[in-house]
VOTIFI-538117 format. One record per atom (N, C-alpha, C): x, y, z. Coordinates in steps of 0.001 Angstrom, whole numbers, padded with zeros to 6 digits, always signed. Each point is the difference from the previous one (the first is absolute). Example, Ala and Ser with C-alpha at 12.3 -4.5 7.8 and 13.67 -1.06 7.14 Angstrom:
# VOTIFI-538117
+013190-005690+007800-000890+001190+000000+000900+001200+000000-000350+001050-000720+000820+001190+000060-000770+001090+000730
//
This chain:
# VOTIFI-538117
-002124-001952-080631-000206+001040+001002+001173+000964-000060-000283+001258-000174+001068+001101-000246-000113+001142+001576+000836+000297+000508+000038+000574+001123+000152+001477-000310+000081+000761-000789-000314+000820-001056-001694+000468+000084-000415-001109-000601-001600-000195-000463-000710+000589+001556+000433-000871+000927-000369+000167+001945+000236+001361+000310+000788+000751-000458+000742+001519+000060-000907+000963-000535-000212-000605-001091-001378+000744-000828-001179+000040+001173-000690-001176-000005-000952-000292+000847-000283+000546+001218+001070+000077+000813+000241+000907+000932+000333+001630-000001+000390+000408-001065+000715+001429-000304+000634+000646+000446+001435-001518-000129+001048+000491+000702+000703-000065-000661+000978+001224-000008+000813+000450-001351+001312+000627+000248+000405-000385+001307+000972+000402+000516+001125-001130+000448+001665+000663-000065+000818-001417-000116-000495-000676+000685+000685-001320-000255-000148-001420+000605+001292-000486+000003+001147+000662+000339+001453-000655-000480+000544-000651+001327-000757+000641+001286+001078-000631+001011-001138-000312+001284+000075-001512+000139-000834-000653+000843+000130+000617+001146-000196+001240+000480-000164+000828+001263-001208+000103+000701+000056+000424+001132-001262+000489+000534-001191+001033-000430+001077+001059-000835-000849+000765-000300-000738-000188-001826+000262-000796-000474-000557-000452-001264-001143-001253+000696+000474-000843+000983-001062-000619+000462-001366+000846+000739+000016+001292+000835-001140+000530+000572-000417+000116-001534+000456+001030-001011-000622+000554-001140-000643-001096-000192+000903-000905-001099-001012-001015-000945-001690-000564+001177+000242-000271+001437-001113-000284+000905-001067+001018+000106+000634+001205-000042-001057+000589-000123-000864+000273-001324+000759+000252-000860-001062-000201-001435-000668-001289-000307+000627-001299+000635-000982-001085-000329-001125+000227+001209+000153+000553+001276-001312-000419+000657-000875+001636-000251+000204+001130-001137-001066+000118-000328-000179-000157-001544+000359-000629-000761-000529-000149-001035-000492-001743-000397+000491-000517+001451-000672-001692-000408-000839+000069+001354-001806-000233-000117-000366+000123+001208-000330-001154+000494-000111-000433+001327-000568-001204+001110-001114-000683-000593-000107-001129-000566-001800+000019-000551+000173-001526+000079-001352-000687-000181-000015-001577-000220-001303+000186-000460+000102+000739-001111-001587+000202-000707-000323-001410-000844+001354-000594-000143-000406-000909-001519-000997-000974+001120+000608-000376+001336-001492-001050+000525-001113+000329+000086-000085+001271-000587-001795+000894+000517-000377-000241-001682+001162+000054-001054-000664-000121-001110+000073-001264-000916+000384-001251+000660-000116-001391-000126+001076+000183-001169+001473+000507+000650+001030-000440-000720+001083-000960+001485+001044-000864-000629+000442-000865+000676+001881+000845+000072-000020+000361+001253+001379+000359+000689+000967-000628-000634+001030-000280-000817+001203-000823-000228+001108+000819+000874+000368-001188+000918+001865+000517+000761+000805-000793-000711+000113+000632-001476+001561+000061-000492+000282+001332-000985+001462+000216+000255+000344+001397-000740-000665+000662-001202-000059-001248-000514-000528+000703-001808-001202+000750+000507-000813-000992+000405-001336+000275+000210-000332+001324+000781+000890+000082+000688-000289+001371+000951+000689+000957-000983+000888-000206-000706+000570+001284-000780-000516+000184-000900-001248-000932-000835-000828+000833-000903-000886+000133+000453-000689-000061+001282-001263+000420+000344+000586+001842+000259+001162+000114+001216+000009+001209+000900+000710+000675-001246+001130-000433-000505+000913+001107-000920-000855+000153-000968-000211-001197-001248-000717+000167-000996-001454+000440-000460-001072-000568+000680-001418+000319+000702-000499+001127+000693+001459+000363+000505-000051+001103+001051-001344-000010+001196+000195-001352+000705-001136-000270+000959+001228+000214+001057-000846-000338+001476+000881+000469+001058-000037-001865+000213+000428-000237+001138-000430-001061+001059+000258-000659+001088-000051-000710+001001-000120-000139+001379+002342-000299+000440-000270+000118+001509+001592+000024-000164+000086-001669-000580+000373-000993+000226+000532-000967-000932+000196+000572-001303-001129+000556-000866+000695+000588-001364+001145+001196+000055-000641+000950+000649+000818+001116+000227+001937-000277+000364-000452-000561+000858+001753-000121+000635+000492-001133-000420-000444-000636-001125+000978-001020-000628+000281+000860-001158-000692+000489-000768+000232+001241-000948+001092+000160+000384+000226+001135+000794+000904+000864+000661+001425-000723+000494-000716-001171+001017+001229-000771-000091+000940-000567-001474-000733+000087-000699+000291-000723-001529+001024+001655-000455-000462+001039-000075+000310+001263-000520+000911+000623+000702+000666-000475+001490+000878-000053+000804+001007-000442-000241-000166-001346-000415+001372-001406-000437+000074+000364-001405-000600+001124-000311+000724+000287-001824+000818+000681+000163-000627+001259+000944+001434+001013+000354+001120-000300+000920+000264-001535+000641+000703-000002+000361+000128+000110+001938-001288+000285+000475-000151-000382+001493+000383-001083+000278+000589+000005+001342+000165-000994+000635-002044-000148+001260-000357-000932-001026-002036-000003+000509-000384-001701+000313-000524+000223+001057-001067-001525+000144-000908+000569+000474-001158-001580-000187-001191+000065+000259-000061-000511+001212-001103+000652+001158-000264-000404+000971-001629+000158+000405-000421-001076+001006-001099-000605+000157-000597+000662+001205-001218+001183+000264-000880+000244+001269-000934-000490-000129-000690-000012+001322-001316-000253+000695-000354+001264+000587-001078+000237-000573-000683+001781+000059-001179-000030+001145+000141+001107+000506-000707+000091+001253-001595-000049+000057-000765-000678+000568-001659+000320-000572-000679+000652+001344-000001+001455+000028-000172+000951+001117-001492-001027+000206-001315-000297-000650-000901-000330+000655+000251-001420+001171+000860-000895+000028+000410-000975+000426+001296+000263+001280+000867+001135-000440+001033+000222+000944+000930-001036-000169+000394-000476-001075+000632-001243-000293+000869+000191-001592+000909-000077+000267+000978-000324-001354-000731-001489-000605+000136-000106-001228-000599-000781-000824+000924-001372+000455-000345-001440-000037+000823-000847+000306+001107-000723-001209-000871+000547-001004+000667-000398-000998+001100+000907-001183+000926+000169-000533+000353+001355-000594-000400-000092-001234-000600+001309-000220-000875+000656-000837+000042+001236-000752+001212+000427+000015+000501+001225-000326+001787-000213-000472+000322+000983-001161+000762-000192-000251+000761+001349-000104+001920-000256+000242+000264+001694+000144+001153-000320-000662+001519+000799+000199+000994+000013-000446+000913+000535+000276+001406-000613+000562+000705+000516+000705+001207+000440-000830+000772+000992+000083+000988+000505-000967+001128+000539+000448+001237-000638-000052+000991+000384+000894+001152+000912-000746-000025+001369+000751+000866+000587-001001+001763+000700+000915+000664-000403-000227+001099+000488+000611+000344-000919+001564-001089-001156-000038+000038-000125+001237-001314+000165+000632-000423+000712-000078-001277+000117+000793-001459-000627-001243-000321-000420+001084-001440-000503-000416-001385+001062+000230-000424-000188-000954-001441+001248-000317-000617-001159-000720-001498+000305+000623-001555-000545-000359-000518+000440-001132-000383-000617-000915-001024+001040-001012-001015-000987-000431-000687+000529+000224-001446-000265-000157-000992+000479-000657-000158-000231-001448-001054+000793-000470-001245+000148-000305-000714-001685+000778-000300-000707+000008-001735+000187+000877+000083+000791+001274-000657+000565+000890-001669+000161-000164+000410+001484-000879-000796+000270-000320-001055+000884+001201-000584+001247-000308-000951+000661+000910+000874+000849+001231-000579+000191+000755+001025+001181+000628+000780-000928+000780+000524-001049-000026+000966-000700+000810+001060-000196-001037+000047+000989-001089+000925-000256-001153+001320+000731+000277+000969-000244+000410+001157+000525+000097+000762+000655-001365+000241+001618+000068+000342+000319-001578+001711+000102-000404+000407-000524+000828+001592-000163+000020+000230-001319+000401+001302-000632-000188+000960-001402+001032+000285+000351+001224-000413-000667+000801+000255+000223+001190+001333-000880+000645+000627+000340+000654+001044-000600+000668+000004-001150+001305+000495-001056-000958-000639-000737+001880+000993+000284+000511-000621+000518+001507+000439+000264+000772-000606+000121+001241+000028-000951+001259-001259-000163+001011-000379+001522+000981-000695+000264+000300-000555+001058+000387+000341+001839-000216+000492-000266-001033-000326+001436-001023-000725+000302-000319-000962+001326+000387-000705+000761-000574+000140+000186-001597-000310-000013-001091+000476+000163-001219-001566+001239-000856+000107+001040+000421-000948+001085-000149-000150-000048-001835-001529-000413-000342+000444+000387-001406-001868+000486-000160+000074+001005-001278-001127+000594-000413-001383-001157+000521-000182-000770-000116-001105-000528+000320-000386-000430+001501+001140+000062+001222-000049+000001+001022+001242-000686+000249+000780-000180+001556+000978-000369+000609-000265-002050+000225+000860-000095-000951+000079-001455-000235+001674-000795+000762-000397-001147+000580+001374-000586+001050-000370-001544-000047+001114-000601+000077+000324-001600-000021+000285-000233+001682-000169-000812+000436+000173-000253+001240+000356-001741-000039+001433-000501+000518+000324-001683-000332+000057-000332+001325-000496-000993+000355+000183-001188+000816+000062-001017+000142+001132-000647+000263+000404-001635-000231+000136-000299-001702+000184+000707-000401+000552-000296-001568-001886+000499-001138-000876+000198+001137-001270+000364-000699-000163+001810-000233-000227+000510-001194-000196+001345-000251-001427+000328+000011-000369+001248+000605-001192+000329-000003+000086+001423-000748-001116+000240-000712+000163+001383-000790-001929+000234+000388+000609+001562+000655-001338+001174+000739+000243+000999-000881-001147+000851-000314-000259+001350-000079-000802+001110+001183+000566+000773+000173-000487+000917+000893-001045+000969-000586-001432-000264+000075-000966+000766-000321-000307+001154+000095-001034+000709-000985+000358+001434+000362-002251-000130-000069+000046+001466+000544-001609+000371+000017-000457+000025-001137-001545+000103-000114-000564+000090-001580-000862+001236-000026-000091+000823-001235-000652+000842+000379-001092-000260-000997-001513+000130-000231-000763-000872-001249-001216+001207+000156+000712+000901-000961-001233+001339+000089-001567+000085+000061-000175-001429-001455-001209-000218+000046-000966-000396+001254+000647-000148+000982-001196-000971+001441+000041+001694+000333-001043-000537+000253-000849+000457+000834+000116-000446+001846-000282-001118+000187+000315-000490+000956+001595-000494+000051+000548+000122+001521+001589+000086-000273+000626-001359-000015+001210-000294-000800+000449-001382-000363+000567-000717+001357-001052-000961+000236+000732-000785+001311+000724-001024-000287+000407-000002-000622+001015-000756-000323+001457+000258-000423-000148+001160+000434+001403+000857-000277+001041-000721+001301+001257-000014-000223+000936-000364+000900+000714+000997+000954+000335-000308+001231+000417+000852+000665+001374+000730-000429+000713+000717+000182+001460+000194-000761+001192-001360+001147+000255-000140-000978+001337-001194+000466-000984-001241-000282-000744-000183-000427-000643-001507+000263+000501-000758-001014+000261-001519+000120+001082-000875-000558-001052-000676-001111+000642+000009-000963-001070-000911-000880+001249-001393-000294-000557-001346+000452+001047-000779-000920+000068-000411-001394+000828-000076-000758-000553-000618-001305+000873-001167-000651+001232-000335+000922+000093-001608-000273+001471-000171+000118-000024-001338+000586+001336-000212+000580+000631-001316-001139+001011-000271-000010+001017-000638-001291+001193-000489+000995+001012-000722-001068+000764-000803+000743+001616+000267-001291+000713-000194+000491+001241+000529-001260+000273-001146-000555-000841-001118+000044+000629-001008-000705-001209+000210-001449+001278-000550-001212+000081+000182-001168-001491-000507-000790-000769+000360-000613-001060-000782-000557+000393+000045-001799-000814-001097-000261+000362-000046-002029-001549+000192-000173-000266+000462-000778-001342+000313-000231-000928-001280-000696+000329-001055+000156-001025-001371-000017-000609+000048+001018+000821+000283+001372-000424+000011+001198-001628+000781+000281-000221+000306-001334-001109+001064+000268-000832-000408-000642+000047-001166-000961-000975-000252-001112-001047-000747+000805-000145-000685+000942-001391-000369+000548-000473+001229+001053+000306+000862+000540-000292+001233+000362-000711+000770-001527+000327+000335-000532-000111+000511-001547-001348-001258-000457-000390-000500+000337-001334-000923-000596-001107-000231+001278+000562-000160+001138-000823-000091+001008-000775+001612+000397+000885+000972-000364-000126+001656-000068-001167+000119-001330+000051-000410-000662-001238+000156-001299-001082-001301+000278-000137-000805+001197-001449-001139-000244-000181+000054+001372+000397+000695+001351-000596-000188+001237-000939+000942+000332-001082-000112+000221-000868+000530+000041-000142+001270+001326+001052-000384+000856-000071+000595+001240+000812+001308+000178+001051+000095-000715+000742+001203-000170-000544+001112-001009+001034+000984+000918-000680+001440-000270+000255-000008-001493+000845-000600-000966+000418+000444-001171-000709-000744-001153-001161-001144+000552-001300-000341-000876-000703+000743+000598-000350+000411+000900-001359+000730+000568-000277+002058-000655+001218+000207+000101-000136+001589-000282+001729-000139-001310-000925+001080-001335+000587+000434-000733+000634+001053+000136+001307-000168-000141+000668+001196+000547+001138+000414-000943+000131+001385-000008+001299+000749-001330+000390+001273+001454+001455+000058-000067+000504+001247+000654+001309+000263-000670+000023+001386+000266+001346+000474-001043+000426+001443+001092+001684-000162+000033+000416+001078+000637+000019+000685-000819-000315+001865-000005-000098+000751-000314+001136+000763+000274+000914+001619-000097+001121+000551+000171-001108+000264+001368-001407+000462+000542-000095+000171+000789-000237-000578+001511-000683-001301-000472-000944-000498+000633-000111-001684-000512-000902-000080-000488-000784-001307-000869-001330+000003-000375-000370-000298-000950-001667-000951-000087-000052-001055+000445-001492-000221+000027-000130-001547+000291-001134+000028-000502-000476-001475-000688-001427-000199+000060-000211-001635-000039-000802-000012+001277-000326-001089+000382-001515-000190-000171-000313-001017-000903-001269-000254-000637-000903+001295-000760-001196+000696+000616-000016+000925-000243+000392+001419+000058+000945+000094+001528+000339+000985+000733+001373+000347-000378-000025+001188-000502+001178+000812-000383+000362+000765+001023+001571+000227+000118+000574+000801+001534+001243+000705-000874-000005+001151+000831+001071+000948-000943+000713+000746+001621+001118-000899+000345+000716+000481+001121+001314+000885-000333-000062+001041+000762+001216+001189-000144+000689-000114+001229+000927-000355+000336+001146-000113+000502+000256+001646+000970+000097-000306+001606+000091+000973+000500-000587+001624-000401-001112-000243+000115-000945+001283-000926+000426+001142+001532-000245-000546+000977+000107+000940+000686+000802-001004+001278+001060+000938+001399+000648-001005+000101-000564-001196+000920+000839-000722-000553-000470-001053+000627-001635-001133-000199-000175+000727-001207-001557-000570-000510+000116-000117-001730-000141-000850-000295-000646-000405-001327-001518+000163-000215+000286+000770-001221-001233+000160-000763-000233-000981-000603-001513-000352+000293-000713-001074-000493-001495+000523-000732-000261-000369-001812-001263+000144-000119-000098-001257-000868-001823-000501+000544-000542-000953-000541-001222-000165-000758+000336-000536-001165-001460-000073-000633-000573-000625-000597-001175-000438-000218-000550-001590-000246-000626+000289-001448+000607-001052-000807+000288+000214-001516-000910-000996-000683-000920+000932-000724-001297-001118-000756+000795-000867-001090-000565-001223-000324+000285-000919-000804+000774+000645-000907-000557+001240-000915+000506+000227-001413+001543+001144+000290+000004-000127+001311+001725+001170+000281+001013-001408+001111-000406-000627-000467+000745-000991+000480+001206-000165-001067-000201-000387-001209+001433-000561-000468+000132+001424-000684-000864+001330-000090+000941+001408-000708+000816+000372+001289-000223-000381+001072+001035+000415+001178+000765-001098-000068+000318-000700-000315+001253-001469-000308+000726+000826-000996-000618+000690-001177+000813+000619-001074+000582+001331+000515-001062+000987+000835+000597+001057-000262+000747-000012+001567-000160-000522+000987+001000+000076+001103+001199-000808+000232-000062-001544-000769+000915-000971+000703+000517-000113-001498-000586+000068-001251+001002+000199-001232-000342-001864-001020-001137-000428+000629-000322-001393+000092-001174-000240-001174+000599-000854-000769-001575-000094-001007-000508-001197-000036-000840-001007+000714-000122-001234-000243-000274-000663-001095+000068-001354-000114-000407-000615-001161-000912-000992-000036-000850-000219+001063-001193-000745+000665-000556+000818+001056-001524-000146-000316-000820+000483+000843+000254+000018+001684+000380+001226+000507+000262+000113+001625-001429-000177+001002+000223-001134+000972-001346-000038+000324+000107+000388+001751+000439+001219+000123+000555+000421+001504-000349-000691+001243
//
């Protein structure tokens, strides 16, 4: 594994000499848009491996994207080359239909301490709850960034991480989107703990995540990729092409439902993705 090769992959071509903050936003932002959110291989009866190699010739070499466990061990891995001071840490992600943080942790992020201060990075997300910078822990800071106003909030040694929603605007209806959010409305998306995780800790998460029948990530096929503007997404058949504060305070949203045969030329020509087994969305 050459960290070089990851540089390529990402198309990032700018120094890397001094483990700072500002070489860490860069390199984060070229990996979360040129490696996108996906767990296509369970839709196309390939088997997840959580160990390094395996994820570094699927995402670097393959040039496939995939879910955070791959993503942010990558990164964590491409972190500890240059010299971060990085661990892995363990959330339980919020499931808005339930109103309930997950009981078990299920999500994986990465904490990176530079000068002293500790910053989150996460590249892991995926969809508009994707944060496009490190964020700073720090409990009830507003932290305003292109995709909406994102904040950590700790209590009793437990961290919670919200995004502050913005309106949608979705030209195509006809009838108006009720499901749009009021301005200020809190979305949660998952609370974590600062104690240290090794990434074994994840390998029955990482197998129970590819054979339970009940979660969202066997049920719906899903690829999302931040864009400089916005993001795609396409979840099963439905393609979404969101623009980032189109007007203020509203994201542009258009959606469109993609026949069998523009299914994997939109894997190629939007997310940069070529499979190698039949995708069965």
């Amino acid at each position: 594994m050459n960290i070089q090769e990851y540089f390529t992959r990402i198309s990032y071509n700018k120094s890397h000499k001094d483990a700072d903050l500002q070489t860490l936003s860069d390199i984060f932002q070229h990996h979360i848009r040129a490696i996108a959110f996906e767990n296509l291989s369970m839709h196309c009866g390939e088997t997840i491996e959580l160990d390094l190699q395996s994820i570094y010739n699927k995402i670097v070499r393959k040039k496939r994207g995939g879910w955070c466990l791959e993503s942010n061990y990558l990164l964590f891995w491409a972190l500890q080359e240059l010299g971060y001071d990085v661990c892995i840490l363990g959330g339980n992600s919020y499931e808005p239909a339930e109103k309930v943080y997950t009981a078990e942790i299920n999500h994986i992020l990465l904490k990176v301490v530079i000068k002293g201060d500790s910053y989150i990075a996460d590249a892991g997300f995926g969809g508009a709850y994707q944060a496009w910078q490190p964020l700073m822990l720090i409990s009830g800071k507003d932290q305003p960034q292109m995709p909406g106003i994102f904040r950590f909030t700790e209590d009793n040694g437990t961290w919670y991480f919200e995004k502050v929603k913005r309106k949608h605007y979705i030209p195509e209806e006809s009838v108006p989107f009720m499901n749009a959010p009021e301005l200020g409305n809190i979305r949660k998306i998952y609370r974590f703990t600062l104690e240290p995780r090794h990434i074994n800790d994840f390998q029955e998460l990482n197998t129970y995540l590819q054979v339970s029948p009940d979660n969202i990530l066997r049920k719906k096929s899903i690829c999302s990729l931040q864009t400089t503007e916005g993001l795609y997404a396409l979840v099963g058949w439905t393609f979404t092409e969101v623009k980032y504060n189109y007007m203020e305070d509203m994201d542009l949203v258009q959606i469109s439902a993609l026949p069998d045969e523009e299914v994997e030329k939109t894997l190629k020509d939007k997310f940069n993705i070529v499979l190698e087994n039949k995708l069965m969305p």
